[in-house]
C-alpha positions as CSV (number, residue, x, y, z in Angstrom):
1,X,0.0,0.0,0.0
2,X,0.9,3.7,-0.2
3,X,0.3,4.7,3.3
4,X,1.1,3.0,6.3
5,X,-2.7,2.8,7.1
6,X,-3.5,0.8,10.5
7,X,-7.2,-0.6,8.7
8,X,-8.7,0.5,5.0
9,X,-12.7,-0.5,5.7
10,X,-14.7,-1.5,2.6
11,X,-17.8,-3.3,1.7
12,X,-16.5,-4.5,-1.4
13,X,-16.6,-8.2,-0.6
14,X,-15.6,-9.9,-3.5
15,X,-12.2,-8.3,-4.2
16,X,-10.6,-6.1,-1.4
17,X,-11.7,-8.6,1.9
18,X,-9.7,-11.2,0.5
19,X,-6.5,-9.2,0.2
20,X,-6.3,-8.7,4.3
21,X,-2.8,-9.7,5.2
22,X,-1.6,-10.1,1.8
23,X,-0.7,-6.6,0.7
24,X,2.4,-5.0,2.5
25,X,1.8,-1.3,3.9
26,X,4.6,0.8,3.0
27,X,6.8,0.0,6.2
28,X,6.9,-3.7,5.4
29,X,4.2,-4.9,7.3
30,X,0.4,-6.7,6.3
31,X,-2.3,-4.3,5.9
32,X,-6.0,-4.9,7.5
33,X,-8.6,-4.6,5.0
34,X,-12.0,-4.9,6.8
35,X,-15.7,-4.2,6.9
36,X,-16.3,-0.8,8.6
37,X,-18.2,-1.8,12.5
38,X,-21.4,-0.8,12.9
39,X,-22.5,2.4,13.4
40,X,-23.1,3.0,17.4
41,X,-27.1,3.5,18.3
42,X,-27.9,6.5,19.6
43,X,-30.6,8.4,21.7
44,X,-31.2,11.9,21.3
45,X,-33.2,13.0,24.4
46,X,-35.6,16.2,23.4
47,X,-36.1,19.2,25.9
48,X,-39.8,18.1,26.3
49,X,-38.8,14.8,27.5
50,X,-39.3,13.1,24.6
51,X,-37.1,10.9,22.5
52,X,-35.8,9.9,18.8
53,X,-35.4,6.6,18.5
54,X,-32.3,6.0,16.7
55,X,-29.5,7.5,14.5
56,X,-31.6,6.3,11.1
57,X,-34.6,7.7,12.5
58,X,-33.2,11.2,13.3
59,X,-31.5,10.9,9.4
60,X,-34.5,10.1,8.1
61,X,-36.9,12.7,9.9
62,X,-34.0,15.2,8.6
63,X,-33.7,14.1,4.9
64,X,-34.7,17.1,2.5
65,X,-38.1,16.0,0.6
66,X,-37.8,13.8,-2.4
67,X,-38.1,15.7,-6.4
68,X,-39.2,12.8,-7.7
C-alpha cells in the first residue's frame, strides 16, 4: 500500500476482503482490510422529554423531501 494505514474498511466483498494480510503497507508490514463496525445506536433526548429513537430515525426525519 501507499500509506502506512492501521485498517482500509470497505464493503467490497468480493475483491478487497480477501486481500487482508496479503498486501504489505509501506513500512513492510500486512495491511487490515475490513468491513467498517457498525454504526453506534444513539438516543437523542428532546427538551420536552421526549425521545428519537435512533440515528436512522433522526436521518430520516431530517432528509430534505424527495423531487421525484
Amino acid at each position: 500500500m501507499l500509506f502506512n494505514l492501521d485498517e482500509m474498511h470497505t464493503f467490497d466483498g468480493e475483491n478487497l476482503l480477501s486481500l487482508d494480510g496479503k498486501v504489505m503497507r509501506l513500512d513492510g508490514r500486512p495491511s487490515t482490510i475490513r468491513k467498517p463496525p457498525e454504526p453506534p445506536q444513539i438516543t437523542l433526548q428532546l427538551e420536552g422529554g421526549g425521545a428519537l429513537a435512533d440515528r436512522t430515525t433522526v436521518a430520516s426525519a431530517t432528509a430534505p423531501p424527495s423531487t421525484h
